[in-house]
ZAMARGU-4260 file (C-alpha; in steps of 0.2 Angstrom, whole numbers, plus 5000, padded with zeros to 4 digits):
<rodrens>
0) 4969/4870/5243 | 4971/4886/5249 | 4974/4901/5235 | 4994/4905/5243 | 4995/4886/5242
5) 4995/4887/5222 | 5011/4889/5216 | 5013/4880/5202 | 5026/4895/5197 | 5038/4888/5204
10) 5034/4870/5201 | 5046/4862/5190 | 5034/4854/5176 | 5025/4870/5178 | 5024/4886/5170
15) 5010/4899/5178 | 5002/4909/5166 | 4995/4925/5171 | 4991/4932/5156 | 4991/4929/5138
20) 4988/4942/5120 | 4970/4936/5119 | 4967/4938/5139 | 4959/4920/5139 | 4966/4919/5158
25) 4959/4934/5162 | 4940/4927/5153 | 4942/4909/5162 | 4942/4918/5178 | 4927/4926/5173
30) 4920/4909/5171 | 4926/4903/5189 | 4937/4918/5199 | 4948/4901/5204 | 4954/4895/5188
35) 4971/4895/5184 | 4979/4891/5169 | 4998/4881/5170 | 5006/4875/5155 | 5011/4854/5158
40) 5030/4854/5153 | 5029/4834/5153 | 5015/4833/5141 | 5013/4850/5132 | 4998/4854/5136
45) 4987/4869/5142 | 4980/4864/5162 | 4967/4874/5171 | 4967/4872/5189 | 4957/4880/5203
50) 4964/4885/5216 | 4947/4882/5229 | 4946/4864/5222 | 4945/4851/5238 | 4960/4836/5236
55) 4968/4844/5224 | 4968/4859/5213 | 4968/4848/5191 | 4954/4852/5185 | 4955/4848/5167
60) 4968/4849/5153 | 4965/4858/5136 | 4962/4848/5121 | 4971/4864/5111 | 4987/4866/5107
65) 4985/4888/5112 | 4976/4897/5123 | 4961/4907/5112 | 4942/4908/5112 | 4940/4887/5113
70) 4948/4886/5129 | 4933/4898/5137 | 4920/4890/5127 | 4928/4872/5132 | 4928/4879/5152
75) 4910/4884/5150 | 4904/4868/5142 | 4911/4857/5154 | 4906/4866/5170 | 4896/4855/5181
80) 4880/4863/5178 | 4881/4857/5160 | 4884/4837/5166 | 4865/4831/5161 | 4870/4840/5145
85) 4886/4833/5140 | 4880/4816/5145 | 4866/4818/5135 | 4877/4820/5120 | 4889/4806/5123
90) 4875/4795/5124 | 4868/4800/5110 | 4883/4800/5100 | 4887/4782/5109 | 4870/4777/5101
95) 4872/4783/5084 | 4891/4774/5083 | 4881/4759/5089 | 4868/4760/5074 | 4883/4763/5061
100) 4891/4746/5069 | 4872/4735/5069 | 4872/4741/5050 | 4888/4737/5045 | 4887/4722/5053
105) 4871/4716/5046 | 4878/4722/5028 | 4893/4710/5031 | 4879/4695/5035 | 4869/4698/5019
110) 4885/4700/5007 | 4890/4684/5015 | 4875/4675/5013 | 4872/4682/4994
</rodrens>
């Protein structure tokens, strides 16, 4: 997508924003010049796009319900650089539910053979 291609201003489940009190666009494009930010009409929800992205300019969608400081932090921990990283940690908190389960389980087995 080309950066005149992006035009989700005038998009109807769309609405571009350029700028907010707490310049969180302005400090996601410092984390990547082609971010974006669009709010989803249909689902309420902050979206960041990129407008240099190949087949398609989604990149993820904000799991806040207002642009401030966790929206930069949330941008720079899920960059692709930090992938090793991030799955790293939902292995290891994959493992630890799993351990939680095994003992719960195995206190179900001893209450029912006691």
């Amino acid at each position: 997508m080309r950066k005149e291609d992006f035009v989700f201003h005038s998009h109807k489940d769309y609405v571009f924003i350029d700028s907010d009190n707490l310049f969180v666009c302005q400090r996601l494009k410092q984390v990547d010049p082609s971010y974006r930010v669009v709010f989803n009409l249909k689902k309420q929800k902050y979206e960041v796009h990129s407008v240099e992205q190949v087949g398609g300019s989604y990149c993820f969608t904000l799991p806040y319900p207002c642009l401030d400081e966790r929206a930069v932090e949330f941008a720079l921990k899920t960059r692709r650089e930090n992938s090793d990283k991030i799955i790293a940690e939902i292995d290891k908190y994959n493992e630890n539910l799993y351990n939680q389960m095994l003992k719960q389980e195995v206190n179900k087995f001893k209450e029912a053979l006691c």
